[in-house]
Each structure stands twice: as C-alpha cells, then as structure tokens.
C-alpha positions, 0 to 999 in steps of 0.5 A, spaced: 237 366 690 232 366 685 233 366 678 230 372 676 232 378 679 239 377 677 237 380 670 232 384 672 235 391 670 228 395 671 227 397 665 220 399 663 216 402 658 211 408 659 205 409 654 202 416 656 195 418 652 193 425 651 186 427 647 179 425 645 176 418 643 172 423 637 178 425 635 183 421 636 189 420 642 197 422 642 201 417 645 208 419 649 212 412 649 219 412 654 223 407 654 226 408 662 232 404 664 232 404 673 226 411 672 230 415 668 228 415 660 233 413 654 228 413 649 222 417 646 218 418 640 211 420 640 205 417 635 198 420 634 192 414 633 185 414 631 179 417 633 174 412 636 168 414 637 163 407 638 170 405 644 165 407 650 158 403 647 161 397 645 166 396 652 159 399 655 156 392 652 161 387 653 161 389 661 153 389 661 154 381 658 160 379 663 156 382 669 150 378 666 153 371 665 156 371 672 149 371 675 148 364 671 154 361 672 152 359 680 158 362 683 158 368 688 161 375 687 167 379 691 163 385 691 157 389 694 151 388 692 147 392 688 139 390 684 139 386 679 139 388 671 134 384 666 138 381 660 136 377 655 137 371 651 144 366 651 148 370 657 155 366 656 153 366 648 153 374 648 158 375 653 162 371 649 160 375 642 161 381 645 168 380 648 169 379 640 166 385 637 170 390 644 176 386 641 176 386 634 175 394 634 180 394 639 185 391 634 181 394 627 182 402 629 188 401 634 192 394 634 193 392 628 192 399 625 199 403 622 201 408 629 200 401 634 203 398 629 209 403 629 209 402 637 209 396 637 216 395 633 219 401 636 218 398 643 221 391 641 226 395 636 230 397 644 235 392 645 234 394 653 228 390 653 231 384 651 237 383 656 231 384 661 227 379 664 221 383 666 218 389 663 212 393 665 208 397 660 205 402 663 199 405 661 198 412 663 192 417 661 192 423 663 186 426 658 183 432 662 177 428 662 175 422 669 170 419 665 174 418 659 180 416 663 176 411 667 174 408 661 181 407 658 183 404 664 179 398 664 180 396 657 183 389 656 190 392 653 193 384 654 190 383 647 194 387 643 199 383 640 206 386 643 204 382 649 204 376 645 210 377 641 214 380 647 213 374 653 217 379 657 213 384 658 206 386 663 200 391 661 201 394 668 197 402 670 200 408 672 197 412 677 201 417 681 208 418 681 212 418 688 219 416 691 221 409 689 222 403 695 227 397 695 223 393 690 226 386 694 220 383 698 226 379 704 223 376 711 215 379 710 211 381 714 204 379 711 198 382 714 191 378 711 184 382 713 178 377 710 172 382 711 165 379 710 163 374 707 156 376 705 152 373 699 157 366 701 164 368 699 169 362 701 174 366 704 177 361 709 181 358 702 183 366 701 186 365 709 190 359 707 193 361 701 196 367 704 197 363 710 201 358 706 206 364 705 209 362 712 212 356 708 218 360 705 219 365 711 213 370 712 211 372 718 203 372 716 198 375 721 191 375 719 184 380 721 177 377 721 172 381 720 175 386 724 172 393 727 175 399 722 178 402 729 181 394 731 184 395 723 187 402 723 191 401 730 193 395 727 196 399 720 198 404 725 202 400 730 205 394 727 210 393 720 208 390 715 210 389 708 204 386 705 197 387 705 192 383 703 185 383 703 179 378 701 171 380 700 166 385 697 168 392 694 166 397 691 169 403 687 165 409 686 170 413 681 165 418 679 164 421 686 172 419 688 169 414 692 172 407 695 168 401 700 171 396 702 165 391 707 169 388 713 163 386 717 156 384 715 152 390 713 157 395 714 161 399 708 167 402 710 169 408 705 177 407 704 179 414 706 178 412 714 184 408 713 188 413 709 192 416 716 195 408 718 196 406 711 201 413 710 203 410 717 205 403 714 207 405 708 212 410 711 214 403 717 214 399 710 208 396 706 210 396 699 205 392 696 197 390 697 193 386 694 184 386 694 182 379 692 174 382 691 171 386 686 172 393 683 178 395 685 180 401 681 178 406 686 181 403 691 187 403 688 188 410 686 186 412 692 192 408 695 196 411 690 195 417 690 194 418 698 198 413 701 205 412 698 203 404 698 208 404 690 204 397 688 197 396 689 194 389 685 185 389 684 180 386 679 177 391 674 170 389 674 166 385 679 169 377 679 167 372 681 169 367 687 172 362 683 175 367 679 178 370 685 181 364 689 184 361 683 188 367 682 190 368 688 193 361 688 196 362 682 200 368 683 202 367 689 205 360 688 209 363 682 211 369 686 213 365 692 219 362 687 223 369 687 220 370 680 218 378 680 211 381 680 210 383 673 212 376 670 207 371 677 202 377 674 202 375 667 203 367 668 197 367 673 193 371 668 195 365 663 193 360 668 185 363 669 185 362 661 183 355 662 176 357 666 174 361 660 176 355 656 172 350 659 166 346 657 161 346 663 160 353 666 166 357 663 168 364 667 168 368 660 173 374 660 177 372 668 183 373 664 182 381 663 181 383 670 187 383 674 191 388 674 197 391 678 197 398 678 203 402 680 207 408 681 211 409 675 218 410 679 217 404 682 222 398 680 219 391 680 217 387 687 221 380 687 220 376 694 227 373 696 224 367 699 229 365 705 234 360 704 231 354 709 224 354 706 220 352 700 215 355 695 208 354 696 204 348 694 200 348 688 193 346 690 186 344 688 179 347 690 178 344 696 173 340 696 167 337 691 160 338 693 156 338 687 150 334 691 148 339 697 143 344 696 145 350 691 143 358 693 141 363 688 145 370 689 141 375 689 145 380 684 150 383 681 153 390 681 151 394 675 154 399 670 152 405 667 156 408 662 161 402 663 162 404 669 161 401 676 156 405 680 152 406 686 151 409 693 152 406 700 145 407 702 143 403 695 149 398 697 146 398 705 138 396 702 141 391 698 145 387 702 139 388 708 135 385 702 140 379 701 138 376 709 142 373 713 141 367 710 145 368 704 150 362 703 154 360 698 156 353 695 163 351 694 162 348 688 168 346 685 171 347 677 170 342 672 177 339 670 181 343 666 187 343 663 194 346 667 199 350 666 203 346 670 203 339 673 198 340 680 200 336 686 195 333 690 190 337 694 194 339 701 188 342 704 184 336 706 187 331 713 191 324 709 191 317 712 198 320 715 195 326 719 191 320 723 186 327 726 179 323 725 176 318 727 168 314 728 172 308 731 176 306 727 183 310 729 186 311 736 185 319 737 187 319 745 194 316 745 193 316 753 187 312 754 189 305 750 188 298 753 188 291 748 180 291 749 180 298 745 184 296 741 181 290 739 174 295 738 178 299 734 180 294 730 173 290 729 170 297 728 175 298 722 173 291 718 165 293 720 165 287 724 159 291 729 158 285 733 166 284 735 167 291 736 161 292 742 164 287 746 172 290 746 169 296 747 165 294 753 170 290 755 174 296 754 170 300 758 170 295 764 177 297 764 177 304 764 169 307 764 172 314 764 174 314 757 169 318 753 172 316 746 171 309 747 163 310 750 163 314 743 166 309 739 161 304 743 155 309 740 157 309 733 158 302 732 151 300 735 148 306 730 152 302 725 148 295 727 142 297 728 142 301 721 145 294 718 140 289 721 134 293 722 134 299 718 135 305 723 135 312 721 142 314 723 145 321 723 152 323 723 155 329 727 162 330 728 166 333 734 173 337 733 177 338 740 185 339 740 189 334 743 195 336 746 201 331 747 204 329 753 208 334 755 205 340 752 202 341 759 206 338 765 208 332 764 206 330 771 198 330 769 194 325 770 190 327 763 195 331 758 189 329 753 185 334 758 182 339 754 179 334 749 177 329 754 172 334 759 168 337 752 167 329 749 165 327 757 160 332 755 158 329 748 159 321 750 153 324 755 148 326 750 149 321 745 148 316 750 142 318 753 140 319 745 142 312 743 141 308 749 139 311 756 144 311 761 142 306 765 141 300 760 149 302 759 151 302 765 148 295 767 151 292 760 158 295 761 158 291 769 155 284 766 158 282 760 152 277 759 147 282 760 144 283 753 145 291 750 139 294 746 139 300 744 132 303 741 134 310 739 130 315 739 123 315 735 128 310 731 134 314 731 141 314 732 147 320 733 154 317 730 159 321 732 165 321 728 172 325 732 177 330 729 183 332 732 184 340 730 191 340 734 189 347 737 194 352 736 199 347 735 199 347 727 194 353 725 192 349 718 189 343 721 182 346 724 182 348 715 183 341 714 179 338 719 173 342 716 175 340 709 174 333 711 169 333 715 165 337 710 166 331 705 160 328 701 161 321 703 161 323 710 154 326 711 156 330 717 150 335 718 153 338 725 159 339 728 160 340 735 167 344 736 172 347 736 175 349 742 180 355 740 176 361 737 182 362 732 179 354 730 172 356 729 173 362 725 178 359 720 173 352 720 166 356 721 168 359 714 168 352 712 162 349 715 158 354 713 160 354 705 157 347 705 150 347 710 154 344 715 152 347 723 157 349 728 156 348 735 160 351 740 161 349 747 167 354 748 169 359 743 168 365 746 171 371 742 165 377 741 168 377 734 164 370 732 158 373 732 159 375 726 161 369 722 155 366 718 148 363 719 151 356 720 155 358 727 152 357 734 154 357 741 152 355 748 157 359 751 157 366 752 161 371 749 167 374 751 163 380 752 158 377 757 163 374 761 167 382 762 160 384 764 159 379 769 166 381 773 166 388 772 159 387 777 164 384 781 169 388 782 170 397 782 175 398 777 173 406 778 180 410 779 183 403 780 190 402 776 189 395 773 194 391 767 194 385 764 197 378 761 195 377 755 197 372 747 197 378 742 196 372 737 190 368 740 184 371 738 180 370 745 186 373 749 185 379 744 178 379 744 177 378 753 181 383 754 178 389 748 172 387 752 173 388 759 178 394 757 172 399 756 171 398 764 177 400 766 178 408 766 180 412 760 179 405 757 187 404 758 191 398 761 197 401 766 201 395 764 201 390 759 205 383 758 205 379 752 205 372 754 209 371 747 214 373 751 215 368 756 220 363 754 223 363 762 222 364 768 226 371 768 221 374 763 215 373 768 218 375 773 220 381 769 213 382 768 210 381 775 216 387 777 213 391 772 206 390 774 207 392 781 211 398 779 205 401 776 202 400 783 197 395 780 191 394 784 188 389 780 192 384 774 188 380 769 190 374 767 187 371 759 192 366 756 189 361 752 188 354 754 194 352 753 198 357 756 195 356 762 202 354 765 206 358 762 203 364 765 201 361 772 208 363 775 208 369 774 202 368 782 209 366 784 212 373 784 207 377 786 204 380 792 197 380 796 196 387 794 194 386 788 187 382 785 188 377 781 182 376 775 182 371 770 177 369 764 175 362 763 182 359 760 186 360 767 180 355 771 184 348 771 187 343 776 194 347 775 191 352 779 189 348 786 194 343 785 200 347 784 198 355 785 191 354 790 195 357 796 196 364 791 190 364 788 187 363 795 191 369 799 191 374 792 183 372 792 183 370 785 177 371 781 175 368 775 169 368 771 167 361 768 160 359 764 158 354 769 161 351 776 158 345 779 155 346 786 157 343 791 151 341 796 147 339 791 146 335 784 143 336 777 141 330 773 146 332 769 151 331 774 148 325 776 148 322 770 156 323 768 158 320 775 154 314 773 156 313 766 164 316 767 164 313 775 168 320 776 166 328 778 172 330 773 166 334 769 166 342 769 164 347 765 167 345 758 163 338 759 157 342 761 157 347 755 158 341 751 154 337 753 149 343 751 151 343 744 150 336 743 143 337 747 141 342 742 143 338 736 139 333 739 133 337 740 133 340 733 134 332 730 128 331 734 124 337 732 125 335 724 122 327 725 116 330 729 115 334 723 117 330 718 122 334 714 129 330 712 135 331 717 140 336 713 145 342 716 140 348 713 134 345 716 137 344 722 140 352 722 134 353 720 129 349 726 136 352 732 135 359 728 127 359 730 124 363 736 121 358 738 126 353 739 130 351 746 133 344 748 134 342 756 141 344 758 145 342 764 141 348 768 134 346 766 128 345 761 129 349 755 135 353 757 139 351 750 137 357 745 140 361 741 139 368 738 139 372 732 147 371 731 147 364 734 149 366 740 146 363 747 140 367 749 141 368 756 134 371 758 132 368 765 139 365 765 144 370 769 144 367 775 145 360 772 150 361 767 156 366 768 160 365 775 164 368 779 169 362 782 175 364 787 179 359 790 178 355 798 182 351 802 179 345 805 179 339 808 175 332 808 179 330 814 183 334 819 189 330 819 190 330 811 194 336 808 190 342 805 187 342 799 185 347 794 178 348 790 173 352 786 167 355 789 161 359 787 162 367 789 155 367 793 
C-alpha cells in the first residue's frame, strides 16, 4: 500500500469566475469535502483590462524562442511568424511583465489576498495530502473563458505557501468513478512523428508502466477506424497518446495526426471514447501540443473524468521530460494532483539552464477535470516495482542537425487555424523532416537519476562485431580463440582462429562475418582502407523455444546473417579467394575491397518478442556516436522495426529490412526501407490463388503481433462482407485442448478455407491444430508458417490439406542463380530460403548505395545513403537479376517487372531421392 491515499479525503477547492476583464470579475470559492460543498464566501476582484495584450505578447515570445532552441514541436504545423531580436531574452522579458501584472492587479492585491487566507484558514485542507484548486470560468464569453484558462495560475503564491495543492480546470461536471487506478489497462496510440518527433521514447516510458503490473497495449500510427474498433471493443483504464495536435477553440474544433499528412478531428472518435468510458477508461493523457480543445471535448462529450494536455505548443524535450516524470512519481501510489505538481517542479530546471533553456516548460501541463471527480491514485500491485528513473537516451551532438520548418501561431492569444492550412504546411515540410535527438544539457535534479536503462549494458551481451559470442549454439575453441584475439585488437591472431574455426564449421555465418570485420580492421590499421560500419539486428532464440529436437535453435538469425555473411564477402574479399584460403591454412588471404573499401558488420541481438524493450535498446546502442554505424540491416519482427525505426530514423541511421512486412511500416520515416513486400502485396498474390467468393474462411492469428494483425486486416477485405467465420486467438493456446478446441470450431462453421498467421515463433505452437483438422478444409498461411516443422513433422497434412502458403522468394529446384551458387560455396549447405535471400538483398542495396556515394565522391553517411536508396534511379542486383533491388516513395521494394520472380505461392510435395528410403516432404513453387 502506498502512503498517499490513506490521508487523501478528497477534499478540494472550487474557484468560479464571473464578469468581465474591463470591469472586473467574481470569484465563487467552495471549499468541497468528497463533492459536497462545507464552505463558501464570495470576493470581487479588479478589472483587467491590459491581461489579453500582455498574455497575447508573451505567447508570441514563447512560441518564437522555440523555433531557435533546435528542438521539435507536438503540434501541426502552421507557417512561420517573423519576430525580432533576443528570442530566449524577450521570452523571458515577457514571461515577467504577464507575471508581474498577474501579481500587481490580482495576486498580491487585497481580494486575492483575502482568497488566499480564506482557503488556507480551512482546517479540512491541512489534514489532506492532496488538494486540487479548480479553476472554473463561466464568463458568457468563449474568448474570454479561453484566454483564462491558459493563464500561468501556479504563479500565485498560495501554491507556494500551500505544498499540498495543484491548480487544476474545471470543464464539466458529471458522475464521479472510483478514483483508484488497480491492474491497468493501459492503451498508448503514437501518432505521427511528422517534423522528427522522437516518440519511440514516449513508447518506452508508457511501456515501462508494466513494471508495476500494467497490461500496456500500444497503436502506431493507426487507421482512425483501426482506432475507434479498438476503443469500442477493449477496456482500458488509461489512454495515452504521443505526437501532433491542434486545437481550434473558436470554431470548437479538435485534431489530432495519427498518420503522416492525415488530421483526424476528435469528434469521430467520440462514440468509442463514450464506449471506453462507460468499459472504464478513467483517465487520458496527450503528450502533443495544444490541447485544451481536446480536452474539453473529452470533458464534455465523452465522460473520460480526467483528462492531462499542454496549453500552448511544446517542445519535444519538454514532452518526454515530463512525460517521464509524471509517470515515475505516479507510479509510487502517489495521487495525480501531487506527480503533476512534482513533474512541473521538475521541468523547471530546463527553463533554468545555461545552454538552450526551455523558458516557460513549467506553465503548460495541466490536468483538467470534471469537478465531482475524486483524485486518481494507482495502486501498484504488490509483486512490482515503480518506474525507473531515466535520462535522455542518447547523445548526438555531432550528427547533422534539421531546421524545422515552423510553429503554430497565435492571434489573440489564441491558437488558430484550419485543417486545409495544416495539410498545406505539412505538405510543404516534405517527407524529408527529421529531427535530432539532442540531449539536455546537465542540469540539476530533484532527485538523484539512476543510470540510463535504456541503452544494452555489458551484462545484455546482445551486440557483438567479434568480440562476443552471439550464437551460443555455434561455439568451437578456434572461435573462441578468434573472439578472444578480436577483443585485444590483435587482427592477425583472429583471422587465423577464425579460419581456423570455419574449417571446423563453414556454415556459421557469424563467424565468416566476424572473419570480415577483422580484415576491415587490419586493412584500416595498416593500410589506411576506408571502412564503413553497418550493423545487423536478427532474434536469437534459445534452445527450447523451438523444439528441442532442431538442429538450429538459433534458425531464424542464422538464415538472415547466411545472407549478409554473403554480401559482405562478395563486398571485401570475392568468394573464391575465401573459400580457398579457408581450405589451405598456408594459402595467403588478401582482401582488396571495394574501390578501396570495406563493410563491418557489427550484430545484435534484439531477443524478438521475448523482451519488447530490447530492439529500443539495441537501436539506442547501435545509434551511438562512437559506433558510426550508418545502416542497419533488420529487425526481423515488424513490432521490432516500428519500435527500433523510430530510433534509427531520429539519428540518420538507414533501416533495411529483409523481413518486416506489416503494411502499417510504410508510414514510418524516411530512413526505413525493405526488400520484402508488404503484407498487402502478399494478400494480393493468394487472393489470385485461391476463389474466396461465397466461401466460409476463419482464421488463426496473435492478436499482439503487429504482422499477424496486419496480414490478416489485409487478406480480410478479400473475403465476403470482409468478415471471418471464426476466429482464434493464438495467445490462447497454452494446450493441446485448446487447439483442438479451435480446430472443432473451425470446422463447425463448415469452413472451406483456415488461414494460419502465427508469428515466426509461434510457428510451433499453431502447427498442431493440421492434426485435428480434415481434408475439406484448405489450408493457407502467410510466410511465418514456411520452416522445416511443416515438412518434417506436419508434410503429410500439409500435403493432403493442400497447404498453401505465400513466401517472398522460393528457390528453384531444377535450376540455380549466382546467388545460389555462391551460398553452397561459401556455406557448403543449401540451407538458404527466402529470408537469406530478401537479406541478402538488403545488404546488396546498402552496398550499392556505398558504392554509388564513392563514385561521386560524397562522404558515407546515413542520410546521403537515404537519400542516394530514395532516388529513382537507384537499383541494386538482388538475388533475382540485375537492378531488382528498389525501393519507392515509402521504402517499400518496387516491385515493377518483378511479379513473377518476387511473391510465390508454395505447397507442400512428398518425394523420394531413392525409392527405398522413407517419403520426404518439401516446398515447391505453384506452377
């Protein structure tokens, strides 16, 4: 139990305004214990008439340092405003005439003052832990109301003198809610991340709620539908939603961007918002700019008691710092009012600062609320821990820099605008606006700051170039000798262990990558070669996570660096003089590179679904100034590249995926590419297989996994009324029961055709279910289900059910490519399929941007390589043919010309290599 809510007796105070500025306002005070009023009294204060002019200035200052501080902004932008000299120097001069006019006519005049000793003179106050003062204006004028309620009223003395109480706004009154937060639900929605907004940081900070028990479900740039089924459908306790606003109070308007380019007004969510409400959403919170329209709409027409928004337009930093201290002082039990006002505390030591100061960050976050609500505390469970304390993830003040383009702008104070005007500038910024991820200059803390936990630590063991064993399963003592030798810079020793170890083992594509790197390392150290680092980020599951009985646990990691370890080699050395220097230890092994260059490959471990956080940590890492890493190729998991691309993107790092598919990608930044196509695009190709018309067709998916979801919404709009007979829910399997519980149901809705899309791995928990099913129904999958646990232990029900499935690329039997034939070389196996391929492809299409840059002679970094990958005429030879790797307008493989060599329809064959040994199970190509 917590040490707040015990005294907390929901005791508040209500401030009422009535009149005009000109000629002065009543103020109704209450003092309210549990929502029923014990005390009142009534005062008339002065007219002022200069409030709106000087509050007018100050906004026009505030919004004019923020373009100057290099920092982006959570709102929609509108065009910029010229304004003179000194900004952070008027800001601050206009920050203290609003104030001293505030405090000469008002708060240090008789009437406040008579306020002021009325409310502290009420006993009830002091035995309370937490007061909210609610502001409420009810003037018969919008404007003036509007203008009130951003006015900085923490300034007023009796918060200072009284450290138990919170300026808080009144915006409706309805039926209270049980004011204690207990094992949340938490629903995070990031919208867009227009103008370089870093809000895979925003993600990780909500995400970290699940340390004290939170159920946290996160939306990335959702379809407003995607959303509002969502809301509808699902209980949540907390909403949260990082990115841009806008608030248009004078036309009662409301926008919020969840996609690039995209404004979605509020009140289309409204209806799912009611509905959550009534399910048990009791509190949300915008971390964007703007947002006192939204919140009085929220108020006012959905039931949501308590709602958290910035007045003004605010800068990023300003966001995420306090974003992260609310949430760690509210995830200790301590209630809402007192984490808002030791948050605001906290964001007055970057208005402070020496360097780059953030003037005025402490006035803009507010909580608005209905006035019967009692005050929200979480109840952490008993088995977790509060949040972390954290510092900015990373810091990178030696990549290039962007300029936004411009803030949103005032008129009468107020801020202004249409959608039109809003969809004009954000086509003006481009696709190209990026942000920097530029870290706070040291400043003094409230409380002492533990070390950054969102970095990978010399305990993770996650990231290796050659000096760590990431495949636990492919170890000898020449490899470990290689290793060693690697990690004392001793270059020479560790490309003989690693021959050596390779002699052992050639099929282990970490250590030919390893045996790369160290060559790039001499030839830079003796010769002065120009070598460019890149990295790759694959899951490596442990033993057991797959059946133990595999020969590979480690699979899925190896297939994509097979492809990699390919490129880099063809890249640094050419196949051939490797291969003969790993058969004759005496043989001689010189590597001339490329024009004089060399690619190091550096691996990490993101650890897939198994911990969500690690594929942040993995990028915070990677993205590191001492690294130079200019281009990425991974992740595998599409869950991984939203959260890891956010990352990449905010330090002009490429992404390249070779397996990520998930259609929502597309939206994600300039910086993300991939050779597979889109989930979409493999929909597409099975729905010109099979006749879904007037056919019954279910489904088996992971509700969680963002692929799952979005292969299934994709191939959903093929089937009739775009609905699924039957669904089941591969969370669900935790037995054997339960998948044959789903195969009856399925075949109870007499369905013709059963699509299967687990992720990758669980493949094998959803592959039983053929045991349980008959041969009426046609079995369809996406590329998830395609691995060696179908033909081995399921080819004879794959085969009789006519199992389909879709994968990006299939070898050919009867014949070979160069790729092909120089993977058999290298790797003396064919166990190579379409994630070595579509890897491979990535890694050419880095290559081919290295190489385009040295042929013009522009430095290697990670936005001229976007930009040269972005062009039209860029291509790179892929696995399929000369030029076949390119991408278009969202960094999606264009496909153009390609249909018949990239997307394939496989089915399972038995076959025989000798008619006495036992039937055998493959893939083959549908002809």
């Amino acid at each position: 139990m917590n040490n707040f809510s015990s005294s907390n007796q929901n005791v508040s105070v209500i401030l009422s305004f009535t009149g005009t500025a000109d000629s002065g306002f009543y103020v109704d005070v209450k003092v309210c214990e549990n929502g029923t009023p014990i005390k009142q009294d009534r005062q008339r204060i002065p007219a002022v008439s200069e409030l709106e002019s000087k509050y007018q200035n100050w906004q026009r200052h505030y919004i004019a340092q923020g373009r100057v501080v290099a920092r982006s902004r959570r709102e929609i932008v509108l065009p910029n405003e010229e304004v003179g000299y000194s900004y952070v120097d008027s800001c601050r001069e206009a920050a203290r005439n609003l104030e001293s006019y505030l405090d000469q006519h008002w708060f240090s005049g008789d009437k406040f003052k008579l306020l002021k000793e009325w409310i502290r003179g009420q006993t009830v106050l002091q035995t309370d832990n937490s007061v909210p003062v609610f502001f409420e204006f009810r003037t018969d004028s919008h404007e003036q109301d509007r203008l009130l309620r951003r006015l900085p009223w923490s300034c007023w003395d009796l918060f200072a003198e009284l450290s138990n109480t919170e300026p808080v706004l009144g915006m409706a009154v309805g039926r209270p809610v049980s004011s204690t937060l207990r094992n949340i639900r938490v629903l995070l929605v990031l919208g867009s991340d227009e103008g370089g907004l870093d809000l895979a940081e925003d993600e990780c900070l909500v995400s970290d709620l699940s340390n004290i028990g939170a159920q946290v479900n996160c939306l990335s740039c959702p379809e407003p539908e995607k959303l509002y089924l969502e809301l509808n459908n699902n209980c949540y306790d907390i909403f949260f939603f990082a990115g841009h606003s806008l608030s248009e109070e004078a036309q009662g308007r409301s926008t919020i961007l969840l996609q690039p380019k995209k404004p979605v007004p509020i009140s289309v969510l409204n209806d799912s918002l009611k509905t959550a409400s009534r399910n048990g959403l009791k509190l949300a919170i915008f971390n964007s700019c703007d947002g006192l329209g939204l919140a009085d709409t929220l108020l006012s027409n959905t039931g949501i008691p308590s709602v958290i928004v910035f007045k003004e337009p605010v800068i990023d930093e300003a966001a995420r710092k306090f974003l992260q201290c609310f949430l760690e002082e509210f995830s200790t039990g301590k209630p809402l009012f007192l984490s808002m006002r030791e948050a605001k505390n906290r964001l007055k030591f970057l208005e402070v600062r020496q360097n780059n100061p953030l003037l005025n960050a402490s006035w803009l976050p507010v909580v608005c609320q209905n006035l019967s609500q009692p005050e929200m505390v979480l109840e952490p469970t008993e088995t977790s821990s509060v949040i972390p304390d954290r510092e900015p993830a990373l810091k990178l003040e030696t990549r290039p820099k962007r300029k936004n383009k411009g803030l949103i702008l005032g008129t009468k104070g107020l801020i202004l605008g249409t959608v039109a005007v809003v969809l004009l500038a954000l086509i003006a910024v481009g696709r190209n606006e990026k942000r920097s991820l530029l870290p706070p200059d040291p400043v003094p803390s409230v409380n002492p700051v533990s070390q950054p936990n969102n970095v990978v630590t010399e305990g993770d063991n996650v990231v290796s170039e050659g000096d760590k064993l990431i495949l636990t399963s492919e170890k000898n003592d020449e490899k470990s000798k290689g290793i060693e030798a690697y990690a004392n810079q001793q270059w020479d020793a560790a490309i003989a262990a690693f021959r050596e170890a390779l002699k052992i083992d050639t099929d282990d594509a970490e250590t030919w990558i390893y045996l790369n790197n160290a060559i790039a390392n001499k030839n830079e150290a003796s010769n002065g070669a120009k070598v460019t680092r890149l990295a790759v980020a694959v899951p490596v599951l442990e033993k057991g996570e797959q059946q133990e009985k595999r020969e590979y646990p480690e699979g899925i990691a190896k297939e994509v660096l097979r492809g990699v370890a390919l490129r880099q080699a063809e890249f640094n050395c050419d196949i051939n003089n490797l291969v003969n220097a790993i058969g004759d230890s005496n043989k001689e092994l010189s590597c001339q590179g490329t024009q004089k260059q060399f690619i190091h490959f550096t691996i990490a471990d993101d650890q897939g679904s198994n911990n969500k956080s690690m594929a942040r940590k993995v990028a915070a890492t990677l993205a590191e100034d001492d690294k130079n890493i200019v281009a990425v190729v991974g992740h595998f998991f599409s869950d991984d590249c939203t959260r890891a691309g956010r990352i990449y993107g905010n330090n002009n790092i490429v992404i390249v995926s070779p397996t990520c598919t998930s259609s929502e990608l597309s939206n994600l930044n300039d910086y993300f590419f991939r050779t597979v196509p889109n989930d979409k695009v493999a929909a597409r190709k099975l729905l010109d297989e099979v006749d879904f018309q007037n056919k019954q067709v279910s489904v088996v998916y992971e509700q969680d996994d963002e692929y799952s979801t979005s292969f299934k919404e994709a191939l959903g709009k093929g089937i009739s009324d775009q609905k699924y007979a039957h669904e089941c829910k591969i969370e669900n399997f935790n037995d054997k029961s339960q998948v044959k519980q789903c195969a009856t149901e399925v075949k109870g809705k007499n369905t013709n055709f059963l699509l299967l899309i687990p992720s990758s791995k669980k493949r094998t928990v959803t592959l039983p279910i053929l045991k349980h099913l008959d041969n009426k129904i046609i079995i369809l999958g996406s590329d998830s289900i395609y691995g060696p646990e179908v033909t081995e232990d399921y080819g004879k029900e794959a085969a009789e059910f006519g199992l389909k499935l879709y994968v990006p690329w299939h070898k050919d039997h009867d014949s070979k490519t160069d790729f092909e034939r120089n993977a058999e070389q290298l790797f003396n196996t064919g166990g190579f399929n379409w994630r070595t391929q579509s890897a491979y492809d990535a890694t050419s299409a880095i290559v081919q941007g290295i190489e385009d840059l040295l042929i013009s002679g522009n430095d290697i970094t990670g936005e001229a390589l976007k930009d040269r990958l972005s062009s039209r005429d860029f291509a790179a030879d892929g696995v399929v043919g000369e030029g076949s790797v390119k991408f278009d307008n969202n960094g999606d493989r264009n496909l153009e010309g390609l249909e018949e060599k990239i997307g394939v329809i496989v089915q399972v064959e038995e076959y025989k290599y000798d008619p006495q040994e036992e039937t055998k199970y493959r893939f083959v190509p549908i002809e």
